[in-house]
N, CA, C, O and CB atoms as a CASP TS submission, in Angstrom:
PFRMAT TS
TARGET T0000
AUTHOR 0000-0000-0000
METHOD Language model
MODEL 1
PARENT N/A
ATOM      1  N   UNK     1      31.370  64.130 129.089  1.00  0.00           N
ATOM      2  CA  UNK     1      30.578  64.799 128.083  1.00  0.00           C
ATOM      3  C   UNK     1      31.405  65.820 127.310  1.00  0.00           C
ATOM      4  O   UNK     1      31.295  66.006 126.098  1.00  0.00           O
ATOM      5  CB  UNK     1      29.383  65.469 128.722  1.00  0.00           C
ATOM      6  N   UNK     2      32.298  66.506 128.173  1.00  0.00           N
ATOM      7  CA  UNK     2      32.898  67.549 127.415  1.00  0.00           C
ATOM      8  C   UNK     2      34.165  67.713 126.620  1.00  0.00           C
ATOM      9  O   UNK     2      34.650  68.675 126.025  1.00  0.00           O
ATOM     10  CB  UNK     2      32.965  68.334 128.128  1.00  0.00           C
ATOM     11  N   UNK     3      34.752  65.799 126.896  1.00  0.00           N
ATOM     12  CA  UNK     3      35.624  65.125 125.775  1.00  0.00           C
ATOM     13  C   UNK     3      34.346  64.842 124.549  1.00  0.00           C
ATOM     14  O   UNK     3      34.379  65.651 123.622  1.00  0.00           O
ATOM     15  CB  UNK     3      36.512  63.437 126.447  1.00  0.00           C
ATOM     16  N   UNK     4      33.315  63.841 124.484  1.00  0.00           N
ATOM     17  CA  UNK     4      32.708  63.911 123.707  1.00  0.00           C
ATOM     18  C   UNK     4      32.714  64.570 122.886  1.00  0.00           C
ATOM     19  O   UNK     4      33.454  64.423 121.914  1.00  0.00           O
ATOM     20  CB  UNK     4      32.096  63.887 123.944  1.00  0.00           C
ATOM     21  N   UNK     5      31.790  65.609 123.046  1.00  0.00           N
ATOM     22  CA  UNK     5      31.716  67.391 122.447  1.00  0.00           C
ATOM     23  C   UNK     5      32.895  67.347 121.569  1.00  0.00           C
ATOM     24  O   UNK     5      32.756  67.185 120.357  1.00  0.00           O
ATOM     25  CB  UNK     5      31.963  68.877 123.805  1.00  0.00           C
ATOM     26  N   UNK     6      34.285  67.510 122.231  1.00  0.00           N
ATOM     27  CA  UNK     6      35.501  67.936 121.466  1.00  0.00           C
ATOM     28  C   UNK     6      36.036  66.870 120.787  1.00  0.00           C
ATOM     29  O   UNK     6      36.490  67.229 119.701  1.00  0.00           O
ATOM     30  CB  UNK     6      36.547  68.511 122.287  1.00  0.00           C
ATOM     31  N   UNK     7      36.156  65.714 121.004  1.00  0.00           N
ATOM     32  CA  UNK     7      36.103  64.882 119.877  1.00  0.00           C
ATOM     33  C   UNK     7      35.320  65.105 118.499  1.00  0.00           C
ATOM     34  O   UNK     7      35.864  65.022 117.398  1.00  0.00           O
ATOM     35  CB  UNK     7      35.682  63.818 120.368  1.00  0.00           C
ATOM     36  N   UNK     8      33.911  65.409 118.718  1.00  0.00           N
ATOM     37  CA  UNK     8      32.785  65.180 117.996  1.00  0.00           C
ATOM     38  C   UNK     8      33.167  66.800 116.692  1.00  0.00           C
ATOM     39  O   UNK     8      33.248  66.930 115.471  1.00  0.00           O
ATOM     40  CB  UNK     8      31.083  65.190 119.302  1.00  0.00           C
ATOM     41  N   UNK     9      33.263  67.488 117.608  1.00  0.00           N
ATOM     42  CA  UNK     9      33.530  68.596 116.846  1.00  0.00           C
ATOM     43  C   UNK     9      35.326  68.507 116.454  1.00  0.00           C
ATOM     44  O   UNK     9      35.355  69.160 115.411  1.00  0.00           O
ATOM     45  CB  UNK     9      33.004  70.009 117.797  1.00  0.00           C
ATOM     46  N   UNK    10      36.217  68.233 116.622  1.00  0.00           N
ATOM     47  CA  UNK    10      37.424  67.849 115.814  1.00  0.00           C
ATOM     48  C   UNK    10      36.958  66.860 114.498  1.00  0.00           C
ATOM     49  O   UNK    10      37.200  67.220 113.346  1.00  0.00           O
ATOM     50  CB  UNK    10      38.532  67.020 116.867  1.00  0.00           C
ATOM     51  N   UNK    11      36.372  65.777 114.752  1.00  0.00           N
ATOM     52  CA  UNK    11      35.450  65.350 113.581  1.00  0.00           C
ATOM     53  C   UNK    11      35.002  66.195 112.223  1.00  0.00           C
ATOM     54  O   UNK    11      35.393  66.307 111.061  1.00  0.00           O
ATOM     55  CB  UNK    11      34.256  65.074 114.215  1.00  0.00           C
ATOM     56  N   UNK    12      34.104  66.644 112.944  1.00  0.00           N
ATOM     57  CA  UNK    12      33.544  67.423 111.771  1.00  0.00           C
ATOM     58  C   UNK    12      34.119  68.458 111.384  1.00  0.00           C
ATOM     59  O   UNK    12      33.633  69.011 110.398  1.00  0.00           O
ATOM     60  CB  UNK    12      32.383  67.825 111.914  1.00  0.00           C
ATOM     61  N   UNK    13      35.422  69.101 112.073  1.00  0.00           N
ATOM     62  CA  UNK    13      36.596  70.194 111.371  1.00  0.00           C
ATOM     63  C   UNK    13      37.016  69.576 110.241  1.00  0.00           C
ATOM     64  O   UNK    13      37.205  69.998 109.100  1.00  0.00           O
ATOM     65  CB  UNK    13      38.008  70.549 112.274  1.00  0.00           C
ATOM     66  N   UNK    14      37.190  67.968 110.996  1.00  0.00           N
ATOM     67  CA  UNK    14      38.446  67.226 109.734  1.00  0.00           C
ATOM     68  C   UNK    14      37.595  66.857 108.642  1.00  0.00           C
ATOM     69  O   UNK    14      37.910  66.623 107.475  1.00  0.00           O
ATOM     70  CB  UNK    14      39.418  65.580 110.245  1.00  0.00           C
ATOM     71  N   UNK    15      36.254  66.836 109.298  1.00  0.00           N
ATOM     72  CA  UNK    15      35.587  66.262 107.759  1.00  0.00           C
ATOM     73  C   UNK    15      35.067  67.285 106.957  1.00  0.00           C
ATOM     74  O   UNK    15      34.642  66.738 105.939  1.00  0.00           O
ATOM     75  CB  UNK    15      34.303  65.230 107.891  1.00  0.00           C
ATOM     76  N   UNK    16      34.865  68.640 106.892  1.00  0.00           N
ATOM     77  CA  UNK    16      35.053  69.344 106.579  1.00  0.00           C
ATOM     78  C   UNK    16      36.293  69.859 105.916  1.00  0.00           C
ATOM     79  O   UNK    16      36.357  70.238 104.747  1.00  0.00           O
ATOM     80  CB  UNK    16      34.667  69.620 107.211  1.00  0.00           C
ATOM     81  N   UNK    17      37.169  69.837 106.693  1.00  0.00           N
ATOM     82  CA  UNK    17      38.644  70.523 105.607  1.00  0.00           C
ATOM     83  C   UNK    17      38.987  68.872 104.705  1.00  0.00           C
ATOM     84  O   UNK    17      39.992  68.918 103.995  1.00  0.00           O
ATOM     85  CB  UNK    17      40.702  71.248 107.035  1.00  0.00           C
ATOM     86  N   UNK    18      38.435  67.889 104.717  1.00  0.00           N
ATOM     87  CA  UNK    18      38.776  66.927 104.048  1.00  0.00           C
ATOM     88  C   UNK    18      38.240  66.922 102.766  1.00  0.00           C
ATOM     89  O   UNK    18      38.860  66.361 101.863  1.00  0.00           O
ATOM     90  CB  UNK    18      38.544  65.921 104.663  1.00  0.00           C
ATOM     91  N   UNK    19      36.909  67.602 102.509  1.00  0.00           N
ATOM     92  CA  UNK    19      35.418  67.437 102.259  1.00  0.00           C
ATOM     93  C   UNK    19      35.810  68.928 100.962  1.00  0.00           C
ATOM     94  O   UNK    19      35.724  69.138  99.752  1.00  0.00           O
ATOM     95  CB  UNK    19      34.016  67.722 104.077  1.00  0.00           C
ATOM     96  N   UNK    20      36.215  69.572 102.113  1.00  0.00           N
ATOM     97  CA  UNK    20      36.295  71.066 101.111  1.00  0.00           C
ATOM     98  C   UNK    20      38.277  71.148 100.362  1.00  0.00           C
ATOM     99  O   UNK    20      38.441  72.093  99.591  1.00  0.00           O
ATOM    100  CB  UNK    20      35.873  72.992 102.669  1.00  0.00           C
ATOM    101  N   UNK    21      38.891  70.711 100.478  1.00  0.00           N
ATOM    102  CA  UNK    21      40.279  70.202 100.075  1.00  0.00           C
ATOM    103  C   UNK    21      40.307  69.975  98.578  1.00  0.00           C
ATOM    104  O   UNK    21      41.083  70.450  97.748  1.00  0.00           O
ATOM    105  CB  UNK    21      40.661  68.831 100.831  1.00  0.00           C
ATOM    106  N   UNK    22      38.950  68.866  98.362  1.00  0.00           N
ATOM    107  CA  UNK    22      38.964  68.527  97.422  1.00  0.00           C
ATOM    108  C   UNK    22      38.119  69.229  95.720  1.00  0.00           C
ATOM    109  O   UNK    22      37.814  68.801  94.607  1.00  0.00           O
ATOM    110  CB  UNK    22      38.709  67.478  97.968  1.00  0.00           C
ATOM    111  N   UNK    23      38.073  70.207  96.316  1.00  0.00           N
ATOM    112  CA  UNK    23      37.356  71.297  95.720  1.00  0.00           C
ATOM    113  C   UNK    23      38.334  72.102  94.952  1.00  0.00           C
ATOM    114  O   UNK    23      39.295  72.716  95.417  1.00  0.00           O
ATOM    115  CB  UNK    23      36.630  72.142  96.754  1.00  0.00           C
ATOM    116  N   UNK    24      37.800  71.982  93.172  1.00  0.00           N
ATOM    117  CA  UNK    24      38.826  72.745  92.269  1.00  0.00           C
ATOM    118  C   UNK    24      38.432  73.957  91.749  1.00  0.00           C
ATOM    119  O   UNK    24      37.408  73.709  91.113  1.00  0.00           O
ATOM    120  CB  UNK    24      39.214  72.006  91.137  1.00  0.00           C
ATOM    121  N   UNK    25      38.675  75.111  91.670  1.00  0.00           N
ATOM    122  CA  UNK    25      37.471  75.816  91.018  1.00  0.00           C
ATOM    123  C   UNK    25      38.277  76.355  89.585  1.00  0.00           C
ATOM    124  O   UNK    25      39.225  77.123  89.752  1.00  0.00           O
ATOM    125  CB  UNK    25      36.735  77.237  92.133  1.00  0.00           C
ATOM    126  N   UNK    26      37.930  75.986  88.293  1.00  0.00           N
ATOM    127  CA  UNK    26      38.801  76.378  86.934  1.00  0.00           C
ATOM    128  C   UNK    26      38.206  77.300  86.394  1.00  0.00           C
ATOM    129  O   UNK    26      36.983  77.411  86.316  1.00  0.00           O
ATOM    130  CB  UNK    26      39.009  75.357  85.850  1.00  0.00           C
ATOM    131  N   UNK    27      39.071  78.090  85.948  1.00  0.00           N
ATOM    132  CA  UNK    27      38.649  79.444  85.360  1.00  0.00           C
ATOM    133  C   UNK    27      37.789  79.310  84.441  1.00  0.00           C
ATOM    134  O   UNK    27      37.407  78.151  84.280  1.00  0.00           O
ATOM    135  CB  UNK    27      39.646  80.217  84.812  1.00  0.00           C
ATOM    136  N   UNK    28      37.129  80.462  83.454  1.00  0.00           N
ATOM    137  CA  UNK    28      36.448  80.331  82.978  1.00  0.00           C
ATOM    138  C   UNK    28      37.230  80.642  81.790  1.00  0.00           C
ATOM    139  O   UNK    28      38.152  81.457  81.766  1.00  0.00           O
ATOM    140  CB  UNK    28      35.462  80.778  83.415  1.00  0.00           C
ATOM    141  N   UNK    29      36.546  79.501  80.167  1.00  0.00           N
ATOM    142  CA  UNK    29      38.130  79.475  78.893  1.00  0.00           C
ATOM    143  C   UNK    29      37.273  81.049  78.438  1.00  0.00           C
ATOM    144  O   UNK    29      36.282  81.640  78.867  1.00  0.00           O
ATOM    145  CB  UNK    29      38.317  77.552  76.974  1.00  0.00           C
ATOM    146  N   UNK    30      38.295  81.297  77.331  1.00  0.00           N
ATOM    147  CA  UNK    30      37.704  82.280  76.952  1.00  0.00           C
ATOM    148  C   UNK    30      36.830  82.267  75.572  1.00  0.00           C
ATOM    149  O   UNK    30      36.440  81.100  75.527  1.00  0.00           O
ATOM    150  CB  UNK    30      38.635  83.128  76.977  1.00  0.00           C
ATOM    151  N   UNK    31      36.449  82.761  74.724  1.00  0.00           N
ATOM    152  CA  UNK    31      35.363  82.305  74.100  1.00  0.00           C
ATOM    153  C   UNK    31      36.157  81.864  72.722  1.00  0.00           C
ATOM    154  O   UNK    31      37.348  82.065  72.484  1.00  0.00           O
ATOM    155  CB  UNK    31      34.112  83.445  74.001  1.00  0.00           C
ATOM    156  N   UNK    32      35.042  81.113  71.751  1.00  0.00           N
ATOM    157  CA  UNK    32      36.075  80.339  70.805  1.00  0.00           C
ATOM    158  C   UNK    32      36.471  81.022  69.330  1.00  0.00           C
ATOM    159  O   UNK    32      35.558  81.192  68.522  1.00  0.00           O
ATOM    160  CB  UNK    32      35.406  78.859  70.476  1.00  0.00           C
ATOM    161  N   UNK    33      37.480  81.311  69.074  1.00  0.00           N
ATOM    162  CA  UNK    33      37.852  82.089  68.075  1.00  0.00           C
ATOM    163  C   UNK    33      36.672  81.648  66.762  1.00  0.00           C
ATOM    164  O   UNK    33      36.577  80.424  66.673  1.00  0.00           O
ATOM    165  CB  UNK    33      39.554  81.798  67.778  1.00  0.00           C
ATOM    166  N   UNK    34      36.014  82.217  66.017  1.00  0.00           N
ATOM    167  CA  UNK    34      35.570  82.434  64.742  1.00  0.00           C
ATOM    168  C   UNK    34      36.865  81.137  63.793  1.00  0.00           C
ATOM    169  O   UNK    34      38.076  81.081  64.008  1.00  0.00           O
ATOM    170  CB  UNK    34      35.701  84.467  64.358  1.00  0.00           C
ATOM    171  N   UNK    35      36.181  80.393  62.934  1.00  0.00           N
ATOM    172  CA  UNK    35      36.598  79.067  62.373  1.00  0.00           C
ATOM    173  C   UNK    35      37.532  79.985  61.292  1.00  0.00           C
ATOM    174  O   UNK    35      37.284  81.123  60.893  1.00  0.00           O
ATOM    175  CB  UNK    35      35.195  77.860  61.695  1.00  0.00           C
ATOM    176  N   UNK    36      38.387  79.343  61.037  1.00  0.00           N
ATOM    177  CA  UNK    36      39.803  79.573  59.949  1.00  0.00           C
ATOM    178  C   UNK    36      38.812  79.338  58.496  1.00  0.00           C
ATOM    179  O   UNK    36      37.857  78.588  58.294  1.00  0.00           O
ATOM    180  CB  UNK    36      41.487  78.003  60.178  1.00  0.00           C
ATOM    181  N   UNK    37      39.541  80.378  57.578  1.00  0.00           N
ATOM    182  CA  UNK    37      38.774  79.232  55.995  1.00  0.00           C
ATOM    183  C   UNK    37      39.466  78.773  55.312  1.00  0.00           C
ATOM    184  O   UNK    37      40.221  79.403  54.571  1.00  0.00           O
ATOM    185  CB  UNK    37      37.931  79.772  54.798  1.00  0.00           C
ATOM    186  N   UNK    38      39.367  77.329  55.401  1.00  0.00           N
ATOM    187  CA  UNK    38      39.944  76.909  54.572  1.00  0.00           C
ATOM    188  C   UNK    38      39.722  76.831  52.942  1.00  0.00           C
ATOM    189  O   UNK    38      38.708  77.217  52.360  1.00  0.00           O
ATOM    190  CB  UNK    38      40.030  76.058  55.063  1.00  0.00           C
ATOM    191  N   UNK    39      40.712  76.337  52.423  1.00  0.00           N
ATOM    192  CA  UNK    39      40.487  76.260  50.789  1.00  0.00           C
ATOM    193  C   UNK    39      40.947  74.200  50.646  1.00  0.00           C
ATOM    194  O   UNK    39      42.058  73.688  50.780  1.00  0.00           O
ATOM    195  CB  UNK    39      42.067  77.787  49.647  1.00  0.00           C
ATOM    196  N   UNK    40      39.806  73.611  50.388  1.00  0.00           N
ATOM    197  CA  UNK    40      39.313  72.352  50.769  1.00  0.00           C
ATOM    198  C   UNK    40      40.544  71.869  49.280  1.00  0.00           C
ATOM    199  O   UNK    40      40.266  72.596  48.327  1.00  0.00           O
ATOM    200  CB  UNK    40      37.169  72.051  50.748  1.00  0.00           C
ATOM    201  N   UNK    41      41.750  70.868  48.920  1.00  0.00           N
ATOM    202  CA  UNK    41      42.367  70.511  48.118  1.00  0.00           C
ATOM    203  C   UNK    41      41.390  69.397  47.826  1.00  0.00           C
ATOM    204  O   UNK    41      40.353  69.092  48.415  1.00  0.00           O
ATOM    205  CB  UNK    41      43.706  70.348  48.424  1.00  0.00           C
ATOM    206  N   UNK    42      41.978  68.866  46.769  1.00  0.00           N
ATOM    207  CA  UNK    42      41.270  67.690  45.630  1.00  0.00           C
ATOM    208  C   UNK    42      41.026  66.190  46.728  1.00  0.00           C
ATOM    209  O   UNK    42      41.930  65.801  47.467  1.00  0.00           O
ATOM    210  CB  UNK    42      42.747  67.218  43.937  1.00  0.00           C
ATOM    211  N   UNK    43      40.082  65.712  46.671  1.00  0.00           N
ATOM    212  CA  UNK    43      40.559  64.647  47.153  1.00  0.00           C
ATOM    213  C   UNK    43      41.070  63.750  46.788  1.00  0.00           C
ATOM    214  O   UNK    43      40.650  63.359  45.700  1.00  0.00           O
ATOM    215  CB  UNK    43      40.076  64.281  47.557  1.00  0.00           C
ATOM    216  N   UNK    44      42.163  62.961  47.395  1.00  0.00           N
ATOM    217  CA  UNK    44      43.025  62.135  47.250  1.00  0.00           C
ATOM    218  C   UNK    44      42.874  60.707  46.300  1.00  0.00           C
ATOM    219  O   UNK    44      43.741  60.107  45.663  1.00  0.00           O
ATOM    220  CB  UNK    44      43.259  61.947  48.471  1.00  0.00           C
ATOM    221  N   UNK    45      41.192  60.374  46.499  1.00  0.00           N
ATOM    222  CA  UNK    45      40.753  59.265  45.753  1.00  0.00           C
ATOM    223  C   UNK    45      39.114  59.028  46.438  1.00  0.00           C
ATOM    224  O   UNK    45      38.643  59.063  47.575  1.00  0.00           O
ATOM    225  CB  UNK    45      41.936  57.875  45.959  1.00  0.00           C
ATOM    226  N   UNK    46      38.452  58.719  44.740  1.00  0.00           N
ATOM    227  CA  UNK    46      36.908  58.543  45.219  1.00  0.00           C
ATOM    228  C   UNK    46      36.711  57.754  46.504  1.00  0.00           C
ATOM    229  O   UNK    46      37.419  56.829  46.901  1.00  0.00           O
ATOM    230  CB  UNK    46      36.048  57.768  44.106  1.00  0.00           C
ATOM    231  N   UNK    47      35.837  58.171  46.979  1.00  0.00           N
ATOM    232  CA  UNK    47      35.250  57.707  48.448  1.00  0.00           C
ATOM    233  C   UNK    47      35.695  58.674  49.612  1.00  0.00           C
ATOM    234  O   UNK    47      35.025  58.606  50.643  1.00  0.00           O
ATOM    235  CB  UNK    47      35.819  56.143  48.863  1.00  0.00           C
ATOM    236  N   UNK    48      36.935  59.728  49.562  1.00  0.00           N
ATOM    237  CA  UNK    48      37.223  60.157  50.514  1.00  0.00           C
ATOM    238  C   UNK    48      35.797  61.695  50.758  1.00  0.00           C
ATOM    239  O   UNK    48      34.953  62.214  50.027  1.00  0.00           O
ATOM    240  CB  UNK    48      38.949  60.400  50.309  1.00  0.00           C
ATOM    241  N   UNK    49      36.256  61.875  52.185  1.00  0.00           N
ATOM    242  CA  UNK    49      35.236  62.689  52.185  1.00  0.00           C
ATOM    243  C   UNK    49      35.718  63.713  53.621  1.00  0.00           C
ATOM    244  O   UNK    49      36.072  63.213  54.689  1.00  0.00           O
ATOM    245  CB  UNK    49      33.715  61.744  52.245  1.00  0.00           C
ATOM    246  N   UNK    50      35.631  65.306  53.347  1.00  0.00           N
ATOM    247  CA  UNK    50      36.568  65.988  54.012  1.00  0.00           C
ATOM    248  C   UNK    50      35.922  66.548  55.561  1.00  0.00           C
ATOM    249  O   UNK    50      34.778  66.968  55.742  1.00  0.00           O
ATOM    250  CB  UNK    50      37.053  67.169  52.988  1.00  0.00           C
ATOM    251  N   UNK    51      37.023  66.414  56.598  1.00  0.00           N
ATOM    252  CA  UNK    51      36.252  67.026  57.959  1.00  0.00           C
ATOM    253  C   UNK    51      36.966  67.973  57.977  1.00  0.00           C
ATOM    254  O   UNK    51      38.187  67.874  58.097  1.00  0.00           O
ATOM    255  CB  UNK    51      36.172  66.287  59.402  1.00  0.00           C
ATOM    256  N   UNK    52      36.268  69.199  57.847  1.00  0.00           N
ATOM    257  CA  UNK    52      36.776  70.788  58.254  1.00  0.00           C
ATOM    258  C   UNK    52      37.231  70.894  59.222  1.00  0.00           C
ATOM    259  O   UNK    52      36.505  70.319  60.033  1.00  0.00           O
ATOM    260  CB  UNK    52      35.947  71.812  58.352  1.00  0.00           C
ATOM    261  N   UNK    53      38.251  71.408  59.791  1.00  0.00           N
ATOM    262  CA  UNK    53      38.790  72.069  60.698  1.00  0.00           C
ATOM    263  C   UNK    53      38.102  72.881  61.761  1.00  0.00           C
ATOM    264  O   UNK    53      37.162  73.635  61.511  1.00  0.00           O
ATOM    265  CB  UNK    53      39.486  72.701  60.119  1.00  0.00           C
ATOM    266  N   UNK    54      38.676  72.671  63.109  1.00  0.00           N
ATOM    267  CA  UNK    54      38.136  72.944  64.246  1.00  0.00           C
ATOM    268  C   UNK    54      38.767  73.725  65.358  1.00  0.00           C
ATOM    269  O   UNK    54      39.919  74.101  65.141  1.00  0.00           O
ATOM    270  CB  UNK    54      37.828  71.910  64.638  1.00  0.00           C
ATOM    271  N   UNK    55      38.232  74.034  66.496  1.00  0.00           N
ATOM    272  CA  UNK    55      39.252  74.415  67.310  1.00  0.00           C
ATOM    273  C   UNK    55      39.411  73.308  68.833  1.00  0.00           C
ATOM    274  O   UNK    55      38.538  72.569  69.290  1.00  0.00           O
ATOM    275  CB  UNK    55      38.882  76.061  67.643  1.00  0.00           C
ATOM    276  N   UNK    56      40.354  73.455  69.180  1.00  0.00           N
ATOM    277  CA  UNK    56      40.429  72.146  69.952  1.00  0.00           C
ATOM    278  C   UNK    56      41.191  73.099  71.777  1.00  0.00           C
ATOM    279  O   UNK    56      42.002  73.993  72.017  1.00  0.00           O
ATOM    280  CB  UNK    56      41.881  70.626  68.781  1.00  0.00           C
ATOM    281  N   UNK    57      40.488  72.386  72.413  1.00  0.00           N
ATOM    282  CA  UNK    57      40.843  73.835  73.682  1.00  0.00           C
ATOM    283  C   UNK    57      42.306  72.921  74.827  1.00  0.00           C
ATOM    284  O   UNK    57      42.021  72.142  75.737  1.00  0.00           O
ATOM    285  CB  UNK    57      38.610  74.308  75.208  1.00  0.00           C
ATOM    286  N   UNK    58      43.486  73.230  74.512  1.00  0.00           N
ATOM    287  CA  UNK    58      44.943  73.054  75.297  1.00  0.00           C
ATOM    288  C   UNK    58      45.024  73.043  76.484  1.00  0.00           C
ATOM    289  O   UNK    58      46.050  72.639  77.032  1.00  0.00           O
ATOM    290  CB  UNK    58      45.842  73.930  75.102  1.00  0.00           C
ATOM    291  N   UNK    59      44.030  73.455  77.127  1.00  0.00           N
ATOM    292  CA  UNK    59      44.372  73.412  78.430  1.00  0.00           C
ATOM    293  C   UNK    59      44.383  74.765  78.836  1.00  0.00           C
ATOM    294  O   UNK    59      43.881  74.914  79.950  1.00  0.00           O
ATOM    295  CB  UNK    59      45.597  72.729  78.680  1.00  0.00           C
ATOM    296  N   UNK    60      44.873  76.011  78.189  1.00  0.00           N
ATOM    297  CA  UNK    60      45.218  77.251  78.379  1.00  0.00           C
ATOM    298  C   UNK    60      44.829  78.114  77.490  1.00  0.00           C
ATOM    299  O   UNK    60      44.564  79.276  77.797  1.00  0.00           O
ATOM    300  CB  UNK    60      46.361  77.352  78.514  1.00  0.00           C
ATOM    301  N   UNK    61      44.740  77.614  76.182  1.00  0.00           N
ATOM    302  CA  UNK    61      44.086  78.447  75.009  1.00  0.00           C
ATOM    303  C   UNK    61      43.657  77.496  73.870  1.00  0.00           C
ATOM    304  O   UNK    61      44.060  76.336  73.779  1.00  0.00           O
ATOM    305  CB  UNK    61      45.151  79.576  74.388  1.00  0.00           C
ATOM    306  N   UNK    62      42.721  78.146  72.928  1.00  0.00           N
ATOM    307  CA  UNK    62      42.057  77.399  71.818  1.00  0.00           C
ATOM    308  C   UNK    62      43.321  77.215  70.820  1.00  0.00           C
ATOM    309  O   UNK    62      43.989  78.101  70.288  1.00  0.00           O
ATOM    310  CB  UNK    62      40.681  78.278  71.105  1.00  0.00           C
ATOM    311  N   UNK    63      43.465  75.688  70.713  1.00  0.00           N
ATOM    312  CA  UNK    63      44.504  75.459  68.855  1.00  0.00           C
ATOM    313  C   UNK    63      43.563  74.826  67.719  1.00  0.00           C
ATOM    314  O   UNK    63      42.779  73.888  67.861  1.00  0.00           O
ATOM    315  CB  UNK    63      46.136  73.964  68.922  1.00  0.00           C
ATOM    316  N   UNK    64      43.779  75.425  66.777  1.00  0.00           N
ATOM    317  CA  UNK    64      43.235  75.132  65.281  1.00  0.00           C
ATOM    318  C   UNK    64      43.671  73.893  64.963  1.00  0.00           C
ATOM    319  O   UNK    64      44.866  73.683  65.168  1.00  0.00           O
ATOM    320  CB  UNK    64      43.716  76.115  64.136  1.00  0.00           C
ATOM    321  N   UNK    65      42.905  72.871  64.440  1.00  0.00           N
ATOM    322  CA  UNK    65      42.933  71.461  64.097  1.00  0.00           C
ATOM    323  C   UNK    65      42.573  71.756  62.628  1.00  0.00           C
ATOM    324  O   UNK    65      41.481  72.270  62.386  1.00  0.00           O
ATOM    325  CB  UNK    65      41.876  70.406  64.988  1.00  0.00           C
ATOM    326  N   UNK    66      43.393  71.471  61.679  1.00  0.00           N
ATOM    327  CA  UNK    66      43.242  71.515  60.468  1.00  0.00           C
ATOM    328  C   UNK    66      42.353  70.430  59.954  1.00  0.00           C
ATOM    329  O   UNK    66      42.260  69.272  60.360  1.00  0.00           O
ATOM    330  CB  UNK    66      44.416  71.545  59.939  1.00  0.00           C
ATOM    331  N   UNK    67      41.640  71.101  58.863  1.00  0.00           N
ATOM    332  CA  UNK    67      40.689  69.716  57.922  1.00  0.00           C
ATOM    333  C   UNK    67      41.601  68.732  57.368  1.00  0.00           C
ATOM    334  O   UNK    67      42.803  68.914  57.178  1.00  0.00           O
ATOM    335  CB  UNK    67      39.748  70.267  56.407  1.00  0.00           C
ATOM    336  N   UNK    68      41.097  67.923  57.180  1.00  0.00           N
ATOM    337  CA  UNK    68      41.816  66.730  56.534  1.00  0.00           C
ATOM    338  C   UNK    68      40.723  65.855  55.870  1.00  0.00           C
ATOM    339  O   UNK    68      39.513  65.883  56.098  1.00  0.00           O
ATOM    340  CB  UNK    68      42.683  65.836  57.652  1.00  0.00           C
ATOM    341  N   UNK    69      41.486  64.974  54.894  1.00  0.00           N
ATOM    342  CA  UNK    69      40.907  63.873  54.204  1.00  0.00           C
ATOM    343  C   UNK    69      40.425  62.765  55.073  1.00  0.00           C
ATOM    344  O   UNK    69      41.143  62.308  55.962  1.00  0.00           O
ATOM    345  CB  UNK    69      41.841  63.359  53.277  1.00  0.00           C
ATOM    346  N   UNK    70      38.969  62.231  54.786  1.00  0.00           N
ATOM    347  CA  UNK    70      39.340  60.670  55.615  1.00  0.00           C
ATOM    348  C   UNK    70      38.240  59.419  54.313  1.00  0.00           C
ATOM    349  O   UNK    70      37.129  59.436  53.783  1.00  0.00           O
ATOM    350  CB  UNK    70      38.356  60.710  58.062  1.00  0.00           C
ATOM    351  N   UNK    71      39.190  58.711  54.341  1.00  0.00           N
ATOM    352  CA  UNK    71      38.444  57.888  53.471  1.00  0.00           C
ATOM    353  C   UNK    71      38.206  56.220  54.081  1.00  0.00           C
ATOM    354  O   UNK    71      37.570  55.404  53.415  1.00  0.00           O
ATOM    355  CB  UNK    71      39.287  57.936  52.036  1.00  0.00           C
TER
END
């Protein structure tokens, strides 16, 4: 019985530190900068139509994605 027991409970240590191992905890980003202004150029040719610029989050900090044309 009292191999049992210690088997049973080595078990559930390992399944536990197996269980909790896999546990990430990521910081919290920081908040998102206020949008850039742009000054929107001509478009390139009828039909195009412009997506404003954004912020796009690196992994470590927010980068500015410029507007562009898309037609």
């Amino acid at each position: 019985m009292k191999i049992q027991s210690t088997i049973r409970a080595a078990s559930l240590a390992g399944l536990c530190a197996a269980l909790l191992s896999a546990c990430v905890v990521e910081p919290g980003r920081p908040p998102q900068p206020a949008p850039l202004v742009e000054v929107v150029p001509a478009a390139p040719a009828p039909g195009y139509h412009w997506v404003k610029g954004h912020y796009r989050w690196e992994g470590n900090h927010w980068a500015w994605v410029p507007g562009h044309w898309v037609g």
